[in-house]
C-alpha positions in Angstrom: -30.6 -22.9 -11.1 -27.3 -24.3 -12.7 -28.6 -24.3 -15.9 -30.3 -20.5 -15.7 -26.8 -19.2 -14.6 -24.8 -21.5 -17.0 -26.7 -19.7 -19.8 -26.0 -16.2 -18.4 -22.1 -17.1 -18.6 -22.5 -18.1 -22.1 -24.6 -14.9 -22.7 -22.0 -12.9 -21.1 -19.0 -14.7 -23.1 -20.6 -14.8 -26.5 -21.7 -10.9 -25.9 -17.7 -9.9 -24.9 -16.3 -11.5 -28.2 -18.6 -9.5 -30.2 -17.7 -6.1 -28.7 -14.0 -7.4 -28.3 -11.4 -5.7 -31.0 -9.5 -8.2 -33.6 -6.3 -7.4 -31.4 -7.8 -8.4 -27.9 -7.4 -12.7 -27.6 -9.9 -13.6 -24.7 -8.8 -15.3 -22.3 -9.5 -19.0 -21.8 -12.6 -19.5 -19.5 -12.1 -20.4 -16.0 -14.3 -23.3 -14.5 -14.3 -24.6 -10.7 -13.7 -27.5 -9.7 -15.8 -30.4 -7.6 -13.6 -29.8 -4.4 -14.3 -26.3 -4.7 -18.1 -26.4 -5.0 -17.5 -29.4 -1.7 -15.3 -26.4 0.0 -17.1 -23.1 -0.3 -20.5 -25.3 1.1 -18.6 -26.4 3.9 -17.2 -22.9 4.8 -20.7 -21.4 4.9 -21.5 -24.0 7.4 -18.9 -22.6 9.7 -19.4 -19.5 8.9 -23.1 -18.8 9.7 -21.8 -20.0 13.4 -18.7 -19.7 14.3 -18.0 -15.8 13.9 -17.9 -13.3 16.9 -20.5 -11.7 15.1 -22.4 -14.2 12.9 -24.4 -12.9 10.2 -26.9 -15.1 8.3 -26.2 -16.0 4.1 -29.5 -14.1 2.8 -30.1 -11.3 0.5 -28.2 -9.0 2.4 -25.0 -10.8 2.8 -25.3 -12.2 -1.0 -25.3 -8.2 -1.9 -22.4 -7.5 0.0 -20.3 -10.4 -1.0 -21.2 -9.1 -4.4 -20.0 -6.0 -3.7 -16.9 -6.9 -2.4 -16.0 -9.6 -5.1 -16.5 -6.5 -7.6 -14.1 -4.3 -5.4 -11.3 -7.5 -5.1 -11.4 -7.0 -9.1 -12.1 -3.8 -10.1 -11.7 -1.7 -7.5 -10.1 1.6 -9.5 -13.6 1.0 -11.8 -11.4 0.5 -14.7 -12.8 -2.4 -16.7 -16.1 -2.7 -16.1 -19.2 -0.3 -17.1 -22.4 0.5 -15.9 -23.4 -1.6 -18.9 -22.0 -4.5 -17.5 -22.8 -3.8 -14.2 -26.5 -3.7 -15.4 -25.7 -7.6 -16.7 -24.9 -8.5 -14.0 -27.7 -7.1 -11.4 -29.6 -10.2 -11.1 -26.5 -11.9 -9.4 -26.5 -9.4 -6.3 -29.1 -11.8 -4.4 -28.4 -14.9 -5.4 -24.6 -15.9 -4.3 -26.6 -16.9 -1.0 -28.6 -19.6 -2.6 -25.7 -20.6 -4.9 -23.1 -21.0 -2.1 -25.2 -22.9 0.2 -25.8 -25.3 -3.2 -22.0 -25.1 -3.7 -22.9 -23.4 -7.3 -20.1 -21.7 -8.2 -21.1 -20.2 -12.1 -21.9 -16.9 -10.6 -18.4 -15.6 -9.2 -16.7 -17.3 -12.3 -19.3 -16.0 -15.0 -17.8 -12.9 -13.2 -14.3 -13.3 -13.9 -14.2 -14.6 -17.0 -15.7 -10.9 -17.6 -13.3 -9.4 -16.1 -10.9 -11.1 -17.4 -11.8 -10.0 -21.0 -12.2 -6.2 -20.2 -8.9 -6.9 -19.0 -7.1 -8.3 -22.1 -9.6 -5.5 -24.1 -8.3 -2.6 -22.3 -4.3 -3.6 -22.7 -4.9 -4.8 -26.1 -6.2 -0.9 -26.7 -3.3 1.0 -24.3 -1.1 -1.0 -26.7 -2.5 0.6 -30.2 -2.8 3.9 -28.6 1.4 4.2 -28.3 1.3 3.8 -32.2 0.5 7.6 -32.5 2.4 9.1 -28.9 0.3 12.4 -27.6 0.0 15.8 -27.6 1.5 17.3 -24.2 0.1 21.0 -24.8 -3.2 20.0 -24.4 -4.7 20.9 -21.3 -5.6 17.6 -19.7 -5.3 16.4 -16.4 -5.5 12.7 -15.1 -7.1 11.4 -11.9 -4.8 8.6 -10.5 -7.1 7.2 -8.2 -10.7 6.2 -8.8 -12.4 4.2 -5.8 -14.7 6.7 -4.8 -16.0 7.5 -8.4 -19.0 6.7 -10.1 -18.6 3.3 -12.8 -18.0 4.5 -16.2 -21.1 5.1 -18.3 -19.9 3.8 -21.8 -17.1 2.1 -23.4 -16.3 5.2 -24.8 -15.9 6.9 -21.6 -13.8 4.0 -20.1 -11.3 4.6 -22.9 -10.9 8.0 -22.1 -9.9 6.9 -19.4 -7.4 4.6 -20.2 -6.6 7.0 -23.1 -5.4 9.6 -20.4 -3.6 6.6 -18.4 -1.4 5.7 -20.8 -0.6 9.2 -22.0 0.3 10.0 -17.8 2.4 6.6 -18.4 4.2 8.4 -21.0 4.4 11.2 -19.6 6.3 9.7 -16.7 9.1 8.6 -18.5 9.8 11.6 -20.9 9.9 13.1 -17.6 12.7 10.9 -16.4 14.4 11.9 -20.4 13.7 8.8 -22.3 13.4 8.9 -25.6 10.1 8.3 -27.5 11.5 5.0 -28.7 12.4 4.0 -25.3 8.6 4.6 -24.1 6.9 2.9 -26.8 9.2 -0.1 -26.1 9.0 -0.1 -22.1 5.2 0.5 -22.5 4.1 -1.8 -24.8 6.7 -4.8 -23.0 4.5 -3.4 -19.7 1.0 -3.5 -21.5 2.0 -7.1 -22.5 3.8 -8.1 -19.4 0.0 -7.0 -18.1 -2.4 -9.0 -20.7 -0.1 -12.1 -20.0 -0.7 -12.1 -16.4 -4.5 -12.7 -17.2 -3.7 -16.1 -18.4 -1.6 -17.0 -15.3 -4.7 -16.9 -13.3 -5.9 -20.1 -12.1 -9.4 -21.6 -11.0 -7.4 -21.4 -7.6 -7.2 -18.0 -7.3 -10.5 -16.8 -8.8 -12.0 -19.1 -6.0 -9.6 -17.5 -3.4 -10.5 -14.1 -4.6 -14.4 -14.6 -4.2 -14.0 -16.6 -0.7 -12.2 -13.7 0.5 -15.2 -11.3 -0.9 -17.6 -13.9 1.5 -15.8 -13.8 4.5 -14.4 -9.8 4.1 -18.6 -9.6 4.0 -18.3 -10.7 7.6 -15.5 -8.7 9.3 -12.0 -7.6 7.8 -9.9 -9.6 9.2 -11.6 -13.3 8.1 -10.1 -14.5 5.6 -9.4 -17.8 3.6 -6.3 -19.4 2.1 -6.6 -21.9 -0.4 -4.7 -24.9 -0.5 -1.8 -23.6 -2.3 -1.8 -20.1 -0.7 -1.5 -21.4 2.6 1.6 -23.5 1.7 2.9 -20.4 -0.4 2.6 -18.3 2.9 4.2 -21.0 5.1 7.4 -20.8 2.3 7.3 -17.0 2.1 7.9 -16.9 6.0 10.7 -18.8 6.1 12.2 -18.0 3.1 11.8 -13.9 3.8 14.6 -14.4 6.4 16.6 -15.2 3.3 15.3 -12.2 1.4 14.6 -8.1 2.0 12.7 -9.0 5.1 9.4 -7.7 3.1 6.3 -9.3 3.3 4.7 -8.3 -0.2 1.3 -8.3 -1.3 -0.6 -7.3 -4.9 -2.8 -4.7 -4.2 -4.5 -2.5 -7.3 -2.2 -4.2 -9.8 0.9 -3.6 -7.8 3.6 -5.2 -5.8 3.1 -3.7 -2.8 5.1 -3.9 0.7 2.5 -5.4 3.4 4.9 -5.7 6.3 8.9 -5.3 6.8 10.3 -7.8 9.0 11.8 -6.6 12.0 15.9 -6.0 11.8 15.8 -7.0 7.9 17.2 -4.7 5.2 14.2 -3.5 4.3 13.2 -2.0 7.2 17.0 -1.2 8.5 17.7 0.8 5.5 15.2 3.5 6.2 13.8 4.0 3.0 10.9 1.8 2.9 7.4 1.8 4.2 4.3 0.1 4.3 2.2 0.7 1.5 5.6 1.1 -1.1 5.1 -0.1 -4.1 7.5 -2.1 -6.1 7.4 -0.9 -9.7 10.9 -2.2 -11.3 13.7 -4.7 -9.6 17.5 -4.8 -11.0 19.7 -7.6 -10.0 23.1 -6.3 -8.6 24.8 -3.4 -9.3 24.6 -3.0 -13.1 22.2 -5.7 -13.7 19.1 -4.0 -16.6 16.0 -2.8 -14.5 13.0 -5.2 -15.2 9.7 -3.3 -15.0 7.1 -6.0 -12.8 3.8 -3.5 -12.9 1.2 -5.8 -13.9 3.2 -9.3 -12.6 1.8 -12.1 -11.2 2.9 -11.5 -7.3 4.5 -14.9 -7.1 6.7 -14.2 -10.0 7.9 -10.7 -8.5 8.5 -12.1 -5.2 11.0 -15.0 -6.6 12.7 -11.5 -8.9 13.0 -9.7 -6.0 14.5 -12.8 -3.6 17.6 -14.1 -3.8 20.8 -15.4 -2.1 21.6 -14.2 1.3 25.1 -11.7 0.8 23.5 -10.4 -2.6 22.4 -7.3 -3.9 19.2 -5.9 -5.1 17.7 -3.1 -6.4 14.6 -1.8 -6.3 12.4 1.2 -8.1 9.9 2.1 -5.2 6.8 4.6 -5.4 6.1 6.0 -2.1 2.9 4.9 -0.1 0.3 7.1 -1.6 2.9 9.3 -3.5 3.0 9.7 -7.7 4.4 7.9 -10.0 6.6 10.4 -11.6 10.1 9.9 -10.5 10.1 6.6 -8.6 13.2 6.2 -6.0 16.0 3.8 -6.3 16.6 1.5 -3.2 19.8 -1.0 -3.2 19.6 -3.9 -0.8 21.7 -6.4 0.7 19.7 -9.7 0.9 20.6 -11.2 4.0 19.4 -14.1 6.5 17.6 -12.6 9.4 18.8 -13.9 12.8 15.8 -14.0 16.0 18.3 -11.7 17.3 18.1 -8.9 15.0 14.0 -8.6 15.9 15.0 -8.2 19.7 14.6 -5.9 22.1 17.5 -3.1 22.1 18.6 -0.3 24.1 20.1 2.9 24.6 20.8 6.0 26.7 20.1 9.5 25.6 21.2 12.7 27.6 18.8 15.6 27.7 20.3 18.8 29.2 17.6 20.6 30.7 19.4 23.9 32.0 21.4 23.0 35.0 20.3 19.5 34.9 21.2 16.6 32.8 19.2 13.3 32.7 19.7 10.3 31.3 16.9 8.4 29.3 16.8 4.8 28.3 15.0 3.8 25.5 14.1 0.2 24.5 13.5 -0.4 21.4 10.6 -3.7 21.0 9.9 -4.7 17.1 7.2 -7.3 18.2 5.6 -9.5 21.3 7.7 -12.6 20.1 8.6 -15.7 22.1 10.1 -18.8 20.7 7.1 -21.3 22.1 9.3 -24.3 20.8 12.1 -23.8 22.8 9.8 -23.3 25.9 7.9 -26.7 25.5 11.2 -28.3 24.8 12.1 -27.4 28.3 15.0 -25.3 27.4 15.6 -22.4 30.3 17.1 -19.5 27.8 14.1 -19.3 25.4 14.1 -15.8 23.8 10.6 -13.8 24.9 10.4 -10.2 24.5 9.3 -10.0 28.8 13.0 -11.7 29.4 14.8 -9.0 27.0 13.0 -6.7 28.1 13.6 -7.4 31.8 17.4 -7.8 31.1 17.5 -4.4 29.1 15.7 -2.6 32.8 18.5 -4.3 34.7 21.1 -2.7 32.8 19.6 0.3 32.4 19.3 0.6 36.1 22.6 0.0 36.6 23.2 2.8 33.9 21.2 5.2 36.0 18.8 6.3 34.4 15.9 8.6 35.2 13.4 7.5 32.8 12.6 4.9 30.4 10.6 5.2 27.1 9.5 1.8 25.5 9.3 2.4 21.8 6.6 0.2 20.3 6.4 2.3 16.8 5.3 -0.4 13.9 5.0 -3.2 16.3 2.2 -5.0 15.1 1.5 -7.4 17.5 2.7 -10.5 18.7 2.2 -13.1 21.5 -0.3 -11.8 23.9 1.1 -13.9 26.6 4.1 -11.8 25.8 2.0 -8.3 26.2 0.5 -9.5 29.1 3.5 -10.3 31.1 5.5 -7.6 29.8 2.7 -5.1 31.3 3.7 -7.3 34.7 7.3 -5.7 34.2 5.9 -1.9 35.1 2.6 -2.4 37.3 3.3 -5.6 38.7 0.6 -8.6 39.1 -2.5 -7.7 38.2 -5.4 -7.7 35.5 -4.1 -6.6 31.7 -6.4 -7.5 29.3 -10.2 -8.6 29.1 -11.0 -11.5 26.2 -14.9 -11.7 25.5 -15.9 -14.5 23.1 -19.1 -15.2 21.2 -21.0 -16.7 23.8 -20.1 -13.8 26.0 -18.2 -14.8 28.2 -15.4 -13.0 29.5 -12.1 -14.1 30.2 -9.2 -11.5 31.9 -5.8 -11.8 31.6 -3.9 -11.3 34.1 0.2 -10.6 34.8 1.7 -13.3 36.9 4.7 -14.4 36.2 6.8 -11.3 37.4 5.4 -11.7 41.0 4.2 -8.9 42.9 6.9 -6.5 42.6 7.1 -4.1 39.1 11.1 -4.5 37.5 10.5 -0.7 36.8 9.3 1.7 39.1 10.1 5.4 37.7 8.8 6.7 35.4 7.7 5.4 32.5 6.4 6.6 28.5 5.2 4.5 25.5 5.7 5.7 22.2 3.2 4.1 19.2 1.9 5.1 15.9 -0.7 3.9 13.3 1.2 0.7 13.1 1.2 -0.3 16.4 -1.3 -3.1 16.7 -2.9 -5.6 18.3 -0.6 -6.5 21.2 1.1 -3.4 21.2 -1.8 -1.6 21.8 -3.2 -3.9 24.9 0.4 -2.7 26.5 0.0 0.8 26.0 -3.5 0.7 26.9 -3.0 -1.5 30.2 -0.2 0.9 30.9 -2.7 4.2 30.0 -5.3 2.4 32.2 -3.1 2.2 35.2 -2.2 5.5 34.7 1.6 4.3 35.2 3.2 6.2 32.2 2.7 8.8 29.0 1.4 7.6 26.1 2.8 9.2 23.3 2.7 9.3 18.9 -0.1 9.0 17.1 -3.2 6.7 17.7 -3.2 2.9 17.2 -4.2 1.1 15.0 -7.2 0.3 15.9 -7.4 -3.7 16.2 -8.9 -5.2 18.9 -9.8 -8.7 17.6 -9.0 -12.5 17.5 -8.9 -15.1 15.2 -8.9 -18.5 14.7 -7.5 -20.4 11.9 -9.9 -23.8 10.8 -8.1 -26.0 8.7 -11.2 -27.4 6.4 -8.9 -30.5 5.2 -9.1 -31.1 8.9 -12.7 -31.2 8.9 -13.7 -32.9 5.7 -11.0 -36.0 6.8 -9.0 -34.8 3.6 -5.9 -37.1 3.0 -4.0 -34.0 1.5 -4.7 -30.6 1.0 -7.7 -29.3 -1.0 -10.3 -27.3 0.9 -7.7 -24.5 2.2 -8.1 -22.7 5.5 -10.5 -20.0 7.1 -9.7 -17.7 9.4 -12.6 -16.8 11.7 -12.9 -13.5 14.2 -14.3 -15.4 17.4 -13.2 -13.5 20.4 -12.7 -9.7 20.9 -10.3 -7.4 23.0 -10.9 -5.4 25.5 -9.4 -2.5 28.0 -9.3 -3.7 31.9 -11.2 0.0 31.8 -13.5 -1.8 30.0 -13.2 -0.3 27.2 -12.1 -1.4 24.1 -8.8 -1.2 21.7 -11.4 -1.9 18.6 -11.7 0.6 15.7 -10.4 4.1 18.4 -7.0 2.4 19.2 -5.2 4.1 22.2 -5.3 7.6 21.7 -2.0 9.1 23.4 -1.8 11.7 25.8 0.6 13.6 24.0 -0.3 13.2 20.0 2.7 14.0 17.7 2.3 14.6 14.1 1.1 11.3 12.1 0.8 10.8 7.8 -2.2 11.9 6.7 -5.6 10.6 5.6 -6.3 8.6 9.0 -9.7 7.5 7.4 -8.1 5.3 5.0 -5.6 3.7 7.3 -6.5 1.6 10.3 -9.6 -0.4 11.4 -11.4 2.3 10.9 -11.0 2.1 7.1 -12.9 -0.8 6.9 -17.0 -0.2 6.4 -17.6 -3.4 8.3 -15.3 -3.3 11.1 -16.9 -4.1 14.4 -17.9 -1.1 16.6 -16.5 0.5 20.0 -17.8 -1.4 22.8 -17.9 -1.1 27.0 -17.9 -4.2 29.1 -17.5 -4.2 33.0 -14.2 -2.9 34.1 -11.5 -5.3 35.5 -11.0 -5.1 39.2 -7.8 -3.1 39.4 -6.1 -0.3 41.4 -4.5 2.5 39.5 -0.6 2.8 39.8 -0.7 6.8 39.7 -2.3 9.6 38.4 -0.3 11.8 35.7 -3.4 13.8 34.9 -1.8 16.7 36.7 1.2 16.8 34.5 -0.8 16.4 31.3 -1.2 20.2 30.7 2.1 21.4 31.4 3.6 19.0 29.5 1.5 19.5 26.9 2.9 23.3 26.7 6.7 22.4 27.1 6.2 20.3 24.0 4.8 23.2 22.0 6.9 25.3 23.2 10.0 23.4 22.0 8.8 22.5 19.0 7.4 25.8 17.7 11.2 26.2 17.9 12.4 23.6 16.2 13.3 23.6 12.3 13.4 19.7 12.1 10.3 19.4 13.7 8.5 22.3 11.7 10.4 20.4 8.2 8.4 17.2 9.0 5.1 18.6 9.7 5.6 20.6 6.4 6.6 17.2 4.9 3.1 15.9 6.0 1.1 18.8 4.8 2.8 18.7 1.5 2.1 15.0 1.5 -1.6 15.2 2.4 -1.9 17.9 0.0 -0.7 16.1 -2.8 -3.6 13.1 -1.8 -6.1 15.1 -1.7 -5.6 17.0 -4.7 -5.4 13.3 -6.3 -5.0 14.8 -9.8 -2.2 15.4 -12.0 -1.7 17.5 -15.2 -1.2 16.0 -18.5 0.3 19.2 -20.0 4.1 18.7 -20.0 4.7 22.3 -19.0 2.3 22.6 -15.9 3.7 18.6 -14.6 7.9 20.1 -15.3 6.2 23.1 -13.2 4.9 21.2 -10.7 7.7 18.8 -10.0 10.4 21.6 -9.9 7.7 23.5 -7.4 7.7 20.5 -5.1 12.2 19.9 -5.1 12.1 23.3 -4.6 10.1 23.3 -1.4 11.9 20.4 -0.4 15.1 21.7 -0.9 14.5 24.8 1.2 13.5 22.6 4.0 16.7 20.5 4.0 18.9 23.5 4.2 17.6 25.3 6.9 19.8 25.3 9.8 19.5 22.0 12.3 18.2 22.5 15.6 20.3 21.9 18.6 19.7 20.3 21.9 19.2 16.9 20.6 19.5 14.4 23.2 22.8 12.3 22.2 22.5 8.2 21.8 25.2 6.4 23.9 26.7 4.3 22.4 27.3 7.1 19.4 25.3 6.0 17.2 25.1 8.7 14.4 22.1 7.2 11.4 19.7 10.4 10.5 17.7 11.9 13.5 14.6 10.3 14.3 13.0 13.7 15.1 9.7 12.1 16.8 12.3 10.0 19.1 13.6 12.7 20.4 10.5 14.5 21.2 9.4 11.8 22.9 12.5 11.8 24.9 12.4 15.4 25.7 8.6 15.0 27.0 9.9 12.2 29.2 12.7 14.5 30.5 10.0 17.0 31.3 8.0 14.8 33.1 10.8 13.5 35.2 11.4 17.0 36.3 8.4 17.9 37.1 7.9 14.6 39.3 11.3 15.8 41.0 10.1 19.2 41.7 7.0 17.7 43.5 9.1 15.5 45.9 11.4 18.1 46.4 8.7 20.8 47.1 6.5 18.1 48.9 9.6 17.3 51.5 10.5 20.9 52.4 6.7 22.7 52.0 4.8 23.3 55.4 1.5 21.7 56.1 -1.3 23.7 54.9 -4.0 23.5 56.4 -7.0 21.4 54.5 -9.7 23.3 52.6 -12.8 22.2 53.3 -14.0 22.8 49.3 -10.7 21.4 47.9 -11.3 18.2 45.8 -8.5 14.9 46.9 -7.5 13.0 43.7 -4.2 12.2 42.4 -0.9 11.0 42.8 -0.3 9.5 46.8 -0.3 12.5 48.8 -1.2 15.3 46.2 -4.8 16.7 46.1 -5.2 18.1 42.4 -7.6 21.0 42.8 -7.0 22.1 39.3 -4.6 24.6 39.9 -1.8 22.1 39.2 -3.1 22.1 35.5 -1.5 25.8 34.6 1.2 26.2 32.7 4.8 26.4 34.6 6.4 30.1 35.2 9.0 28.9 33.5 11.0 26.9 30.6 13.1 25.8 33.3 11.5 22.9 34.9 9.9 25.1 37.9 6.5 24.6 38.6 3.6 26.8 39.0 3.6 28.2 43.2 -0.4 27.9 43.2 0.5 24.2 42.5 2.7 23.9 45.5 0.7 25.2 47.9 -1.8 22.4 47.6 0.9 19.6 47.9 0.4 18.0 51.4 
């Protein structure tokens, strides 16, 4: 078998040069090592077993590994044809064979492909900027390419890239450079890009195509080689020195994975997950330095720097265009455990005659400093104690509700979640763990003893970014029907994993096998339902970015499905059901009224249509056209006249408006009216006698019969009289 395939890489090599042009210098070939070959055997051992889901290397797995090593490399279908494709077919079912022999020729044959197109295609973006373009042709270009069909030809593919680097050019005479200006950012970009190829290491092809076999399994196994996994320990510490950005390269691009809770990235309020990073200046004057097409290692040392420092940074919005990118200037600082905890605040809604007083808690992730707490020391920080302390004061502030903002918390300790639940419904089941074997494990709240810290009532706000522990909160909270659930849904994560140091295994003296990180165990709702791919859906959705199928766990093709398991043994804290409805119609009501709220859901049809169009023109007229268009729109929005009746942060704190906040806030306000009205009605109302037909669910004393469900009389907080009459 080694000798078949090592023939087909020298068949695939000798056929590249010939169809290379004189320009184009291939690459030197890539080869793996011994340890390699010793570690991708011993992975497949583990994982044919160890998984939550194990699936067997055959055929079928060999095809989607395949597939998946293809999309790690080529995933815009920019470099390769169907030509090569066509190859390359005999390869699809035989990784299977080849891994279990530790043969690695295939997935380097592969690359060394790839890595050719690569240094073709630059070679011929760099000749076409010799003769600039014609920009009253009518031409467009399509800026993303995953879901479309492999070029046919070589001629076709440079069309391709023809168009691509005329929309490169296009970008900056947008921006008013000059056509010398282009041809010399372009050309240092195109070689910035052709250099990165021979940066690439034996390391990180075998990374790359490790990651392809265990992404074959679920999305979130994964494997870190050697120097990766040191490279990640660095990058944590060292981002508390930094931005607070985790970064990633994803499609050729510096990308923002993650910002750090309470670093400048994400205090400044002008970046997002999904960003890319398309330039980086030093200081205030220092010259831009383009990094499309860098080696992620060496934009992440560009971009980090001494804590006090400044930084700027050219950013292209998450799924936005290319042609005016934003500027962002940072401070670099060291990020204290402090600055990721739990805060607080009051805001005042005035609600006619009445006034009420809000707290909100704002909780970044589930953290807890687990080396303090084995040293012994009694002030450890843990989100449950912050949190605790923050209900304390806020009692003492009077408040009449309090909404726990878990927006972009991606998880965290579970022991955290878990005992943090304990804070609002007391001891009592939270979670249920289910591990490959099938046995079930639940989770339970103990630590806060019987009695809940808070007892009024109670909302959770989330979004798409809320993960993983968050959403086991909200959904332990949902389940006990003890609070709201409000935003957008979840994320969608409801797994575990396990990280398998292969050194460990193999008796390695020092690092050379890497680490695997294996799904064993899954999540689930004490409802017995599941957090897994659906997320918690909220019971009051505000507007979310658009394209939900891309984003989430429900992006992934091979994510693991919705389940049902046995429901914990628990007693509801409440029943809001009733509520649900009219609040529902407050909410509308307001918001139909509201000119920030109707600016941001503009915002996000404007955004979503701009991704699905997912073209743009190449004729200079049309793209001025279409930009003015777009500041135009944007520009009416912003001067419309700001609503009013926004509740007020104490202490006054005046940054830009979070408009979804406030909703929140408002719907809280409204439900802490509506649950005064009840007590007050329930306490004065006289008996009525019980219907025989009338249904008993609900909230203590309250039988629901339905009628509770209609819409109030009023905007002033009054209920509906049909409701009354049932309370007894």
């Amino acid at each position: 078998m080694k000798n078949r395939l090592l023939c087909v890489v020298f068949f695939l090599a000798t056929t590249v040069r010939a169809a290379m042009p004189d320009s184009a210098l291939p690459p030197q070939a890539l080869k793996p090592s011994e340890e390699q070959s010793q570690a991708v055997h011993l992975a497949a051992m583990l994982l044919v077993r160890l998984p939550y889901k194990p699936l067997p290397l055959d055929d079928s797995m060999s095809k989607r590994i395949f597939d998946n090593y293809l999309k790690a490399l080529d995933s815009d279908k920019l470099y390769f044809t169907k030509a090569d494709l066509a190859q390359m077919a005999a390869y699809r079912t035989k990784l299977d064979d080849a891994i279990l022999d530790g043969d690695l020729s295939i997935p380097f044959a592969v690359f060394n492909l790839y890595a050719q197109r690569m240094s073709e295609r630059y070679s011929y973006s760099r000749a076409l900027l010799k003769d600039g373009f014609n920009f009253t042709q009518k031409e467009s270009f399509l800026y993303e390419r995953k879901k479309k069909a492999w070029p046919d030809s070589r001629e076709e593919l440079q069309d391709l890239w023809r168009k691509r680097v005329k929309n490169d050019w296009l970008q900056l005479r947008l921006s008013h450079e000059t056509n010398d200006a282009i041809v010399e950012t372009l050309a240092k970009r195109y070689d910035d890009s052709q250099k990165k190829i021979a940066h690439i290491d034996s390391e990180d092809v075998f990374e790359i195509f490790m990651n392809a076999y265990t992404g074959a399994i679920d999305p979130h196994s994964t494997y870190m080689g050697s120097r990766s996994a040191d490279d990640f320990e660095i990058a944590l510490r060292l981002s508390l020195s930094g931005i607070g950005a985790a970064l990633a390269e994803k499609d050729d691009a510096t990308t923002i994975q993650s910002l750090t809770p309470g670093g400048p990235a994400a205090l400044s309020g002008q970046l997002e997950v999904g960003d890319r990073i398309v330039a980086v200046g030093e200081g205030e004057s220092a010259p831009m330095i383009d990094i499309r097409g860098w080696r992620l290692d060496d934009a992440v040392a560009l971009i980090r720097g001494a804590a006090d420092s400044s930084v700027r940074l050219a950013v292209v919005p998450a799924d936005g265009q290319e042609s005016l990118p934003k500027l962002v200037t940072l401070v670099r600082k060291k990020i204290a455990l402090d600055d990721q905890s739990a805060t607080k605040s009051v805001a005042i809604v005035i609600d006619g005659a009445k006034v009420r007083r809000i707290g909100v808690i704002v909780l970044p992730s589930f953290y807890n400093d687990f080396e303090a707490r084995q040293r012994g020391e009694e002030d450890f920080k843990s989100a449950t104690r912050d949190v605790a302390r923050a209900l304390e004061e806020l009692k003492q502030e009077a408040v009449d509700g309090v909404l726990l903002d878990l927006r972009n918390n991606g998880g965290g300790s579970l022991v955290e979640a878990i005992e943090l639940a304990g804070l609002f419904v007391g001891s009592g089941p939270v979670v249920q763990q289910r591990d490959a074997s099938g046995e079930i494990n639940v989770g339970k709240s103990s630590s806060t003893g019987s009695e809940p810290a808070w007892k009024g009532p109670l909302a959770v706000l989330i979004n798409r970014n809320s993960a993983s522990a968050s959403e086991i909160f909200a959904a332990a909270i949902q389940d006990y029907r003890r609070g709201l659930v409000i935003g957008q849904p979840s994320f969608g994560k409801g797994t575990v994993q396990t990280v398998i140091n292969l050194d460990d295994l193999a008796d390695n003296d020092k690092p050379q096998f890497g680490e695997l990180k294996i799904t064993t165990a899954q999540f689930f709702r004490i409802n017995g339902g599941t957090t897994q791919l659906r997320g918690v859906r909220p019971d009051i959705l505000l507007p979310a970015l658009p394209d939900p199928e891309g984003y989430g766990e429900a992006s992934f093709a091979n994510a693991l499905p919705w389940a049902k398991i046995k429901p914990a043994a628990y007693s509801p804290a409440g029943d809001l059901r009733g509520l649900l409805r009219p609040l529902e119609l407050r909410h509308q009501i307001r918001v139909k009224n509201n000119k920030d709220f109707q600016n941001l859901q503009e915002n996000l049809a404007e955004l979503k249509r701009l991704i699905d169009k997912n073209v743009v023109s190449l004729n200079e007229t049309e793209r001025r056209h279409d930009r003015d268009a777009l500041a135009s729109r944007l520009k009416a929005r912003q001067a419309r006249t700001p609503s009013t009746g926004a509740p007020d942060a104490e202490p006054a704190d005046k940054k830009a408006e979070d408009i979804l906040l406030t909703e929140a806030v408002h719907i809280l306000s409204d439900e802490v009216g509506l649950l005064s009205a009840r007590i007050e009605l329930a306490t004065s109302a006289k008996p009525i006698p019980r219907q025989p037909h009338s249904k008993t669910r609900g909230l203590g004393p309250i039988a629901d019969s339905g009628d509770c469900d209609k819409a109030p009389s009023s905007q002033s907080g009054a209920v509906d009289h049909t409701c009354v009459q049932r309370i007894r």
